[in-house]
Structure formats: structure tokens, C-alpha cells
PLY file of the C-alpha trace (Angstrom):
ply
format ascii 1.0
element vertex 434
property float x
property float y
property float z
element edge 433
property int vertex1
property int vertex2
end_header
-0.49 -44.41 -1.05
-3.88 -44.60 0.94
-5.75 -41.20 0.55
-6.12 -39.49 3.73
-9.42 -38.26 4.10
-8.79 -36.74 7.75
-5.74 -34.78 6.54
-5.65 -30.94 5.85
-4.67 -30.54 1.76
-7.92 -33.15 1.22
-9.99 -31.10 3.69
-8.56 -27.96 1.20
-9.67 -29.83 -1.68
-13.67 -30.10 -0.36
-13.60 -26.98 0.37
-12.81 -25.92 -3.18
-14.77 -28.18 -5.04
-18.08 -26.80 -2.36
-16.45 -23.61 -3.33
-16.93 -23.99 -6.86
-20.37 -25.83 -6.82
-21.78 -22.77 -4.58
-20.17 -20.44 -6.99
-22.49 -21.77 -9.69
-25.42 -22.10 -7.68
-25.24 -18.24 -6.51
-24.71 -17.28 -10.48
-27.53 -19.04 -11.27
-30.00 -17.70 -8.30
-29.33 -14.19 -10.51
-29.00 -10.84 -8.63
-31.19 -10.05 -5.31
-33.73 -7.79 -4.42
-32.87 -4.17 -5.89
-30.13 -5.70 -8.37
-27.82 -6.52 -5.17
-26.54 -9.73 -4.83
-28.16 -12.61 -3.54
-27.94 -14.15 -0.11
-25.72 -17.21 -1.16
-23.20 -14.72 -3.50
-23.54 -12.33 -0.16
-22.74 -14.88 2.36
-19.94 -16.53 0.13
-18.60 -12.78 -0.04
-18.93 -12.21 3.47
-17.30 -15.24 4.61
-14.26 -14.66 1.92
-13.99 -11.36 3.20
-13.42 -11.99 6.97
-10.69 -14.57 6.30
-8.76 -13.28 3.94
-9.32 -9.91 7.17
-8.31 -12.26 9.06
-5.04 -13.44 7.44
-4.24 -9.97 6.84
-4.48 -8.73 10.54
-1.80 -10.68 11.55
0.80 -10.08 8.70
2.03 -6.78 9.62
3.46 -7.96 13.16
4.89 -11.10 11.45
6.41 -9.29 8.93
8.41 -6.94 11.59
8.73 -9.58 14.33
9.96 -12.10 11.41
12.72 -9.92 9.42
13.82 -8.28 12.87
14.82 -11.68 14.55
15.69 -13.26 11.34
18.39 -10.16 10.72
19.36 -10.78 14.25
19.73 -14.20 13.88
21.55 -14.48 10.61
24.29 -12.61 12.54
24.87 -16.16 14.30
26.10 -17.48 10.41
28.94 -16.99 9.02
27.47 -16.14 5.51
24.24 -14.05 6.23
25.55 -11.49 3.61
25.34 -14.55 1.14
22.54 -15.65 2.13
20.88 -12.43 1.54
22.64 -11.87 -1.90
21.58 -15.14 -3.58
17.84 -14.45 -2.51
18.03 -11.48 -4.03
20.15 -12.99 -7.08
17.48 -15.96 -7.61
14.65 -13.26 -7.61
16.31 -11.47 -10.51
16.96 -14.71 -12.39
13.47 -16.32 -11.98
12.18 -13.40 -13.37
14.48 -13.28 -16.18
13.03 -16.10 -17.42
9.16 -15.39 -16.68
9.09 -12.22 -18.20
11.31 -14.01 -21.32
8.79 -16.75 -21.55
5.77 -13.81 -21.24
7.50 -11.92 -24.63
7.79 -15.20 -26.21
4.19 -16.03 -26.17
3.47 -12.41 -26.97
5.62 -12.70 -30.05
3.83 -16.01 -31.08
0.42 -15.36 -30.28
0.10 -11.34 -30.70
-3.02 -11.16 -28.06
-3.84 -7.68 -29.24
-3.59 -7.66 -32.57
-6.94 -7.22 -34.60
-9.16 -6.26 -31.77
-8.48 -2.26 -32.40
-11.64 -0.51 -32.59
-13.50 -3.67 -31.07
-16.19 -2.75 -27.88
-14.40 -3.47 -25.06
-15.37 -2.50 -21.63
-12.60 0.04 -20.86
-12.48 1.04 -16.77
-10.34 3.87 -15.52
-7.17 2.23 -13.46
-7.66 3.41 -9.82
-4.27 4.15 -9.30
-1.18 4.17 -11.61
2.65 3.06 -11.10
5.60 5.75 -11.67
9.22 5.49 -11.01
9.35 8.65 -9.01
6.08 7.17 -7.40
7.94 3.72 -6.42
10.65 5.64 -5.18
8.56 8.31 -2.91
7.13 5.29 -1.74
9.80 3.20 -0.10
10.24 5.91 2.19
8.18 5.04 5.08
5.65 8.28 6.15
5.57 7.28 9.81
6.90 4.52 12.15
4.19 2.45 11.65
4.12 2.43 8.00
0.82 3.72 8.19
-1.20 4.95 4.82
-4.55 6.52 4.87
-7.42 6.68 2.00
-10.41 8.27 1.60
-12.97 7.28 0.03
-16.63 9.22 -1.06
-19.85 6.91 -1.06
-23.60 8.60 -1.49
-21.66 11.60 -0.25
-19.94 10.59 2.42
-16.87 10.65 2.84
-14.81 7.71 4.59
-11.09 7.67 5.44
-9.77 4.10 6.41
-6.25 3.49 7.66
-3.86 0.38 6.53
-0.27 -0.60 6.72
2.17 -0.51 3.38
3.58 -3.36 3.55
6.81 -2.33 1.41
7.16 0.41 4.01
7.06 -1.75 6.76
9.39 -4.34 5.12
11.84 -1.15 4.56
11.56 -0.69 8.50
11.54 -4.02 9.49
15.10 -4.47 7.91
16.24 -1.10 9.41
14.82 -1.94 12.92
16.77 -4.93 12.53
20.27 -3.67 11.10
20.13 -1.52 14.12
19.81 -4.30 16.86
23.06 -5.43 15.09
24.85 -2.12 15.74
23.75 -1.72 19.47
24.70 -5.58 20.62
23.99 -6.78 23.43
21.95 -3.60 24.63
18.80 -4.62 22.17
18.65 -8.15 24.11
15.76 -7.10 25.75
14.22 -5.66 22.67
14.72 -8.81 20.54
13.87 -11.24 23.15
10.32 -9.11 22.81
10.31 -9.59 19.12
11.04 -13.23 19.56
8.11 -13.59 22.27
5.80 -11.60 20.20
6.85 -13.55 16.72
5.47 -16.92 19.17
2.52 -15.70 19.87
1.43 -14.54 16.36
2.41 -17.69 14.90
0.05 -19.51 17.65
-2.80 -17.44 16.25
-1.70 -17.59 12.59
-2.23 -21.68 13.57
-5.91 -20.91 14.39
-6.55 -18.90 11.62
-5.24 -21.70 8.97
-7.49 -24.30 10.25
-10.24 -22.27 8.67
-8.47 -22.36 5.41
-11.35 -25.12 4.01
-13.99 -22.67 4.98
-11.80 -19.34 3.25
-11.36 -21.56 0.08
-14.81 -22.33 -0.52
-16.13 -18.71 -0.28
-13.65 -17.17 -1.87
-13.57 -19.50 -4.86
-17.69 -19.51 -4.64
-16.98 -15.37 -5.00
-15.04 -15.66 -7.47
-17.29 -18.16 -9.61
-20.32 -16.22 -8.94
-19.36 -12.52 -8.88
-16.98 -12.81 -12.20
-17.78 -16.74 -14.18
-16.46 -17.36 -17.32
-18.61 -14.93 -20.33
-15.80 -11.56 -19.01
-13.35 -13.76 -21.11
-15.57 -14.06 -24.36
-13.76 -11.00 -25.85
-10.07 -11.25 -24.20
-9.58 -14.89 -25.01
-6.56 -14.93 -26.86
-4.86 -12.91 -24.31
-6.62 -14.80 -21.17
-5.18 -17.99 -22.64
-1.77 -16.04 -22.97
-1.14 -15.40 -19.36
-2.16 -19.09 -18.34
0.20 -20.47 -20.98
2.84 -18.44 -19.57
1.62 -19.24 -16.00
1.60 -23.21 -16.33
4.87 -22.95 -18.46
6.77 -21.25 -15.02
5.12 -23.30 -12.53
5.12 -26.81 -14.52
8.31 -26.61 -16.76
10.32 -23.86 -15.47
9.87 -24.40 -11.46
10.39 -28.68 -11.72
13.32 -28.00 -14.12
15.15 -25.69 -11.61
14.21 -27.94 -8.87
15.81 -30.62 -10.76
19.02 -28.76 -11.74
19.79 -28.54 -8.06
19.50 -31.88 -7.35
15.75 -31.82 -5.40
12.31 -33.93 -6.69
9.99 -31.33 -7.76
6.98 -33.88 -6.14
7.78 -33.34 -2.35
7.94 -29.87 -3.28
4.29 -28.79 -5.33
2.93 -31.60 -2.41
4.29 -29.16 0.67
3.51 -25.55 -1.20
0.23 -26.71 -2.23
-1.67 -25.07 0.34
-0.13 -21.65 0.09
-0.48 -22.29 -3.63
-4.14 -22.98 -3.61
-4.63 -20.26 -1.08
-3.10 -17.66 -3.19
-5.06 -18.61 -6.29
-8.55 -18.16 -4.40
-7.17 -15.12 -2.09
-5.76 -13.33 -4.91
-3.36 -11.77 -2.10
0.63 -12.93 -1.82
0.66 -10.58 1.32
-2.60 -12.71 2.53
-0.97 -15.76 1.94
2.34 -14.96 3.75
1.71 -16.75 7.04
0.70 -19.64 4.98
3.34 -19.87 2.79
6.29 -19.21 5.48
5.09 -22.19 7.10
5.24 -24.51 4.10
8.59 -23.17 3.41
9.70 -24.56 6.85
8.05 -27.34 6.74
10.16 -27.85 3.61
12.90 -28.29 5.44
14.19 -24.68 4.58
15.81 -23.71 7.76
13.19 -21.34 10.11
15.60 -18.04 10.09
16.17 -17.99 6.56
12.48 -18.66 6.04
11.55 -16.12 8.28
13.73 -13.66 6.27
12.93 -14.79 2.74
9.70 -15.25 2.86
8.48 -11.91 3.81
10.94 -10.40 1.31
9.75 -12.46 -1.42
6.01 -11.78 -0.58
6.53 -7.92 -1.52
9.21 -8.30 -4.49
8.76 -11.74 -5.55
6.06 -11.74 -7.95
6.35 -13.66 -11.57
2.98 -13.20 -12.22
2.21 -10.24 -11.62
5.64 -8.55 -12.12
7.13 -10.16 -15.07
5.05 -12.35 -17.59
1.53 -10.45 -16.94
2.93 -6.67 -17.34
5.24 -7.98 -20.25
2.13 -9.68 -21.98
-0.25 -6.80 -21.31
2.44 -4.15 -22.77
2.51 -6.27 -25.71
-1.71 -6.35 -25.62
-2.39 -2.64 -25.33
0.55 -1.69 -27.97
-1.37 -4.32 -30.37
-4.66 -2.83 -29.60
-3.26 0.61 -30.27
-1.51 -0.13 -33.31
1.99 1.35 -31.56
5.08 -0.94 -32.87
7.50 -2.37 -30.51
11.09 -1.89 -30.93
14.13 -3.90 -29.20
14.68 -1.44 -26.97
11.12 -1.84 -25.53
11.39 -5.41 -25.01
14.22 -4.49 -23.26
12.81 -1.89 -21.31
10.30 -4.60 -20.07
12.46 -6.61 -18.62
14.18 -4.01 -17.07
10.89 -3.38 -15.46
9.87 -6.80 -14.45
13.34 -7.89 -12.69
13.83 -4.26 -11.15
10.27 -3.00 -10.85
8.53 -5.70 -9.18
8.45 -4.48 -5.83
5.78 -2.12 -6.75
3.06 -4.77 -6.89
3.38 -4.98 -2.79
2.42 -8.37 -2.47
-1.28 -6.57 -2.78
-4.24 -7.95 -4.77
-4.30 -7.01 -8.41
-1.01 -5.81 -10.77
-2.71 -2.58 -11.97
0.41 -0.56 -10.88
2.87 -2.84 -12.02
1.27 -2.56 -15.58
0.91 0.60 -15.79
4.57 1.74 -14.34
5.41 -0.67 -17.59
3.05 1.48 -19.55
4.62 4.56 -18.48
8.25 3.24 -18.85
7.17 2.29 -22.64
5.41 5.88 -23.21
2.24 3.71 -24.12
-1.45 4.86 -23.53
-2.07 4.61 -19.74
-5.87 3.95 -20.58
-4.74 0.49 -22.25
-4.88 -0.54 -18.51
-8.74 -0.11 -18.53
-9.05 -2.48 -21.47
-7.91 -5.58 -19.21
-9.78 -4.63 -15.51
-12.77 -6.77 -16.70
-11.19 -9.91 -16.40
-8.34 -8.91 -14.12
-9.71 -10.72 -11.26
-9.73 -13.92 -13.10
-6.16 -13.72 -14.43
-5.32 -12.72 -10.96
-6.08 -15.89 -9.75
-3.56 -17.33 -11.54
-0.68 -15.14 -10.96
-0.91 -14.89 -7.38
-0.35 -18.62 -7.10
2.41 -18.56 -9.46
3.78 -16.15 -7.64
3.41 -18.18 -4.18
4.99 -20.76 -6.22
8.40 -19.06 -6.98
8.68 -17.48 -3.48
8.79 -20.61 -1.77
11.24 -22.21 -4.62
13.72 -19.39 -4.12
13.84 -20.20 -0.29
14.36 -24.00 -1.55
16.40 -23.29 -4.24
18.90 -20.90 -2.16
18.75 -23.01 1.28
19.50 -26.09 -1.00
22.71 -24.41 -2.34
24.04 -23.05 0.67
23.50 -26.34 2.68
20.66 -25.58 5.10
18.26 -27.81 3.69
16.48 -30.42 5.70
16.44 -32.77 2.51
15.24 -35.85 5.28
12.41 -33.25 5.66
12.04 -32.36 2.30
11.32 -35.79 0.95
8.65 -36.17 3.46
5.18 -36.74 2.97
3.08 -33.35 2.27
-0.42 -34.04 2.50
-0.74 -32.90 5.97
2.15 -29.95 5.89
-0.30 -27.54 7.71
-1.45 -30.01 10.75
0.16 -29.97 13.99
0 1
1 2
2 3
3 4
4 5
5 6
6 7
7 8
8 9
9 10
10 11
11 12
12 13
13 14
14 15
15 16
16 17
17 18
18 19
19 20
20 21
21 22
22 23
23 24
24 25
25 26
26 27
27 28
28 29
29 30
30 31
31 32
32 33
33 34
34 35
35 36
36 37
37 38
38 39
39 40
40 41
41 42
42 43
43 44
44 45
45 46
46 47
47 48
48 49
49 50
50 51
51 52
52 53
53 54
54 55
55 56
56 57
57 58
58 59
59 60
60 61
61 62
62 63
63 64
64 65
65 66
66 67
67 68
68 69
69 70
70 71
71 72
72 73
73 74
74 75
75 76
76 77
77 78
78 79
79 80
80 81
81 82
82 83
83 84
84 85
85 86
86 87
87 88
88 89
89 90
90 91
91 92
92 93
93 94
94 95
95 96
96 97
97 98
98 99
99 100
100 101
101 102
102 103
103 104
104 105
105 106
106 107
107 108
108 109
109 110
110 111
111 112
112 113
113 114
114 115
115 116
116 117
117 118
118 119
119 120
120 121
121 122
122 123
123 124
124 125
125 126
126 127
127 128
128 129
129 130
130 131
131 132
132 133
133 134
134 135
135 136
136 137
137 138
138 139
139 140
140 141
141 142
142 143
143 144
144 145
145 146
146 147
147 148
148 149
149 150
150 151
151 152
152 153
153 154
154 155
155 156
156 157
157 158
158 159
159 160
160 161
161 162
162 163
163 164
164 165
165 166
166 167
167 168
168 169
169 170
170 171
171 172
172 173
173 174
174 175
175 176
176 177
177 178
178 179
179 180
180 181
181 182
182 183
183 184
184 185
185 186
186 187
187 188
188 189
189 190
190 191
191 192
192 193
193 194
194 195
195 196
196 197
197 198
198 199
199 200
200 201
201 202
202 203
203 204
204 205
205 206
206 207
207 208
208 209
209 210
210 211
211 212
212 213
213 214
214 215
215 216
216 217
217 218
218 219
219 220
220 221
221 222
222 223
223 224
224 225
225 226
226 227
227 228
228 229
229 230
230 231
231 232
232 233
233 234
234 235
235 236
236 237
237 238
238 239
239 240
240 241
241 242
242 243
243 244
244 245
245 246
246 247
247 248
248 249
249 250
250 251
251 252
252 253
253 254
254 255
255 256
256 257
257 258
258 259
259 260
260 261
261 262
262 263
263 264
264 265
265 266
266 267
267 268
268 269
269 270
270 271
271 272
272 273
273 274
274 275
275 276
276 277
277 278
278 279
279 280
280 281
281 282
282 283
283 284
284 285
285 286
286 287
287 288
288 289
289 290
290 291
291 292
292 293
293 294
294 295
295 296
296 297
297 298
298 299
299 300
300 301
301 302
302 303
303 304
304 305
305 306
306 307
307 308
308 309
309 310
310 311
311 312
312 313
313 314
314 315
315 316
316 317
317 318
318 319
319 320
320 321
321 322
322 323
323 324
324 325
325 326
326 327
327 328
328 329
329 330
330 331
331 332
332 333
333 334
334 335
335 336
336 337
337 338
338 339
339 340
340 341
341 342
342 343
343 344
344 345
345 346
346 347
347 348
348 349
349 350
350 351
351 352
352 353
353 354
354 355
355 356
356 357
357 358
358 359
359 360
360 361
361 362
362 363
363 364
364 365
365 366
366 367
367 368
368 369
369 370
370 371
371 372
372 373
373 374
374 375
375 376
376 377
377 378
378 379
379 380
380 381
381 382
382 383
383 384
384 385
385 386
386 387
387 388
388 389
389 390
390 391
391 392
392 393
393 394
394 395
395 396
396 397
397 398
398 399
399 400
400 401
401 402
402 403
403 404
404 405
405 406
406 407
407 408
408 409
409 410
410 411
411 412
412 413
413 414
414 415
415 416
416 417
417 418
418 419
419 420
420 421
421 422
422 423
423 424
424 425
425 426
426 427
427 428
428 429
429 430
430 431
431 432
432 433
């Protein structure tokens, strides 16, 4: 097969590999004026920033437009309850076997064993994960799902305002559970949510055509803010999460594929881009526009997509949720010299298959790891240990987890027969033009 130079997965590819060249050039250019950072790490930053803005701004009204007229649709088939419960069933079993894979390689390789009393950098977590927490927090504060911060620079204070996405998810389903109810009276309503779902795809379609541009600066951030030396001192257990990682997306993922009768080729070729987007993003909740539309353009059918998708961007997460917490629980206990029982592997699990909506599809797994912590009764400050090289490792679990929420959508619409397998088997390469 000719290579297409023109198409959009090898325009992706430049971008990284200028992305990554950059990245070394800025690292070796060494910090600015005044210790900042230098124009190329600066502009690489800036540029990184404002997509990744810019893929943001428009997932909070496809998230509510998208689950409100999928619910409404799914009403239309005969086994939307089905449909919902095997999503929901092939979330819990994919993470069965990440976070069982991430205790396995903790067993073998022991990642924190020896290194008590070594000089690690040890950060304070900026926020922490609690059941009761979790819980407080799928109940949405306002209609909008709006959360504020505050933050204190030089002395100054600063209060910023952004969406939860779990909250809106929570509302989004409500909202459209209730259109159900009322019938033919929210017709107006929904034919609204179906006009305004049109128009943010059109713009989501702009904004992914700069997706060459996004990858190069944030992978050229990436290389030049955090290289390689952070993982001098965490190497075992940085090589631990990427085994686990490329064991779930190269043995487990083809193998399931397989099992229900689909080539896992036309599949990594048409999730590529939201995979390679989520690995430089860091950001499943970034990556959501991009990885609904692979989905359909896998032949999933577009309202299941538009239902699964933005479920499985806030509670689908098998790196984050399940073989990074399980792995880092088994880290911190090493470090600490704390022995781990059967019921604590246990307890894991529990965590990772029930608990993995507390990541939010947000960047980082801080507060998945430590609501493992807490579930364990292990130090909350072995969370600090790891935020040196979390970005790195994040890298990698965000496109895992892009990975598994677009083979659940496969998976399920291959089982219950709305599969475009015509589509499926298609050519990839250019899944984002058009």
C-alpha cells in the first residue's frame, strides 16, 4: 500500500517527530533569562496550551448535547437497556484484567522494594481521592456543573471557574431520562440539542485539523519541560507501568478483538489518532471529540457512539484507574516496608473496576491513587514519591486508556449487531479527513 503523504495520520506523524526534535532542541537551549524558560520551550508551551483550550472548550456542550440525544435516541431500539448494560459490563471486565495484569507485574518485579530510605523528590499531592469525597461529588452543585478554585500567586489571589465533567455527565443522563418521561412535549427541546450537537461537531472539525500543530508542541513540551534523567531513580517502576501498558493495548486489546471475530489492524489504524492525541494531551476528556469520531468512523453506529463514548471518557480509564493505582499501591507499600495481604489485592481491584470514575477523564491519576491509598490505610505521602515522573507515565496511560474506550464501543456494537464491519475493514489512514 502506497504511503499517503497528503493524508491526516502521516500529517500526525510530522508533527510528532517536529514535536520531538523541537523538544530536544528547547532542552538543550537551557532555561531563559531569570531561570524561565526559553522562547522555543515557551512557544511549544504556548501553542500546546491553546489546543488542548481549545479541545476542551467544546467538550462540555458535546458531552450534554451527545448523551441527551443519544438517551433519546436509544429509545427508538428495542434493547437500549442492553445496550447500556454491556457498556457498562465490558468496562468492569477490561479492567478486571488491567488491574490483574498491573498486580502481576508488581508481584514479579516488586518496583519498590529496596529503595526505602533512598532521596527521592517527594511533592505534596494537590488534592486527594476519598470515598465519601467521590460520592459528595457526583452530586452536581449547580445546573451547570460548575466548580470554582482559587488559587494564591505573589499574593494574589485568583478564582477561575470550570465544568466537572462527572457532574455534567450525571446531568446529561438525567436531562435526558427526563425527555423520555415528558414525550412528545420535549420535541422542541431535543430538536435544539440535536441542532446544537451539529454545530459543535462542525467546529470540533476545525479544531482537529490543527491536530499536527497540537502534537508537535505538546510532545516538544513534554520532551523539553520533563526528558528522560526524572526516570534515573524510578526506573524499575517506570518500566512497570509501560510493561503493563503495552501488555493491554498489544496483547490484551488484539486478543479481545480477535475473540469477537474483528482484525485488530483496521482497528489500532482508525483509533490511532485519538490514541496519539491522548498520549501527547495527557487528557481523555481532551481527546473526547477526537476519539468519538474514530469510534464512528469505525463503523460503531453514531447513537451508541455518542452515548459510549462520553461515558467511557469519565469512567473508562485502564491506565489510570486500574494497572497504574494497582502498581503504585504496590510501589509505596514496598517503599514503606508495609506487607500486603490478600485482602489488599483484593481491595485494589475493588477500587480499580468500581473506583475509576474518580479520575474524570482529567489529566493526571493523583486522586485515583490516592483514594487506593486511602482504601489500603497506606501513607497518603507515598503519592509524592511518584509526581516527578507522573507526567511521563501519564503519557502512556492516557492513550491506553483512549485505547479501551473506543474497543468497548467496538467490542459491544460488534456483539449486539450494529457494527458497520464493511466500514470497519476500511482503510484508516485518513479516518479524520472529510
Amino acid at each position: 500500500m502506497a504511503l499517503n503523504f497528503r493524508s491526516f495520520g502521516f500529517q500526525v506523524l510530522v508533527g510528532m517527530v517536529v514535536g520531538l526534535l523541537l523538544g530536544l532542541v528547547a532542552r538543550q537551549m537551557g532555561a531563559g533569562s531569570g531561570g524561565d524558560l526559553n522562547w522555543l520551550a515557551t512557544a511549544l508551551k504556548t501553542t500546546g496550551s491553546i489546543f488542548v483550550s481549545l479541545l476542551k472548550a467544546v467538550v462540555p456542550p458535546l458531552v450534554f448535547a451527545a448523551i441527551v440525544a443519544s438517551i433519546a435516541n436509544l429509545r427508538a431500539l428495542d434493547n437500549a437497556a442492553r445496550l447500556a448494560g454491556q457498556t457498562l459490563l465490558w468496562f468492569a471486565i477490561t479492567s478486571l484484567i488491567a488491574v490483574s495484569i498491573g498486580l502481576a507485574i508488581g508481584l514479579l518485579l516488586e518496583p519498590g522494594a529496596g529503595l526505602r530510605g533512598t532521596a527521592l523528590a517527594v511533592g505534596k499531592p494537590d488534592s486527594y481521592g476519598g470515598w465519601l469525597d467521590f460520592l459528595k461529588g457526583l452530586v452536581p452543585g449547580n445546573s451547570l456543573a460548575l466548580t470554582g478554585s482559587t488559587s494564591i500567586t505573589d499574593g494574589a489571589a485568583t478564582t477561575s471557574l470550570s465544568f466537572n465533567i462527572l457532574q455534567l455527565l450525571v446531568i446529561s443522563i438525567v436531562v435526558g431520562l427526563a425527555t423520555l418521561k415528558v414525550g412528545d412535549k420535549a420535541e422542541p427541546f431535543l430538536a435544539f440539542v440535536r441542532s446544537l450537537l451539529a454545530v459543535v461537531r462542525a467546529i470540533l472539525g476545525w479544531i482537529i485539523r490543527l491536530t499536527p500543530i497540537g502534537s508537535a508542541a505538546l510532545i516538544g513540551t513534554a520532551i523539553a519541560t520533563y526528558g528522560w534523567s526524572a526516570l534515573a531513580q524510578l526506573g524499575v517502576f517506570t518500566a512497570a507501568i509501560y510493561l503493563g501498558l503495552a501488555l493491554v493495548l498489544l496483547v490484551v486489546y488484539p486478543t479481545l478483538l480477535i475473540a469477537n471475530g474483528l482484525r485488530p489492524g483496521p482497528f489500532f489504524a482508525k483509533a490511532w489518532p485519538a490514541i496519539q492525541l491522548g498520549f501527547v494531551s495527557r487528557s481523555s476528556v481532551g481527546t473526547l471529540p477526537v476519539t468519538e469520531t474514530v469510534t464512528e468512523r469505525m463503523g460503531v453506529d453514531k447513537g451508541y457512539a455518542a452515548f459510549a463514548i462520553p461515558l467511557a471518557s469519565t469512567t473508562k480509564m485502564d491506565g489510570c484507574a486500574s494497572i497504574y493505582p494497582a502498581l503504585a499501591a504496590m510501589f509505596v507499600a514496598g517503599f514503606y516496608g508495609i506487607p500486603l495481604h490478600f485482602i489488599d489485592y483484593a481491595l485494589i481491584v475493588f477500587v480499580s473496576v468500581l473506583g475509576s470514575a474518580a479520575t474524570a477523564g482529567l489529566t493526571g491519576a493523583i486522586v485515583m491513587l490516592t483514594l487506593t491509598l486511602s482504601t489500603l490505610g497506606l501513607p497518603l505521602e507515598g503519592a509524592g514519591l511518584l509526581l516527578a515522573i507522573d507526567p511521563i507515565l501519564d503519557m502512556g496511560r492516557t492513550a491506553v486508556n483512549v485505547a479501551g474506550q473506543v474497543l468497548v464501543a467496538t467490542l459491544v456494537a460488534k456483539r449486539e449487531g450494529i457494527l458497520d464491519e464493511t466500514a470497519y475493514q476500511g482503510e484508516g489512514v485518513a479516518v479524520l479527513q472529510s
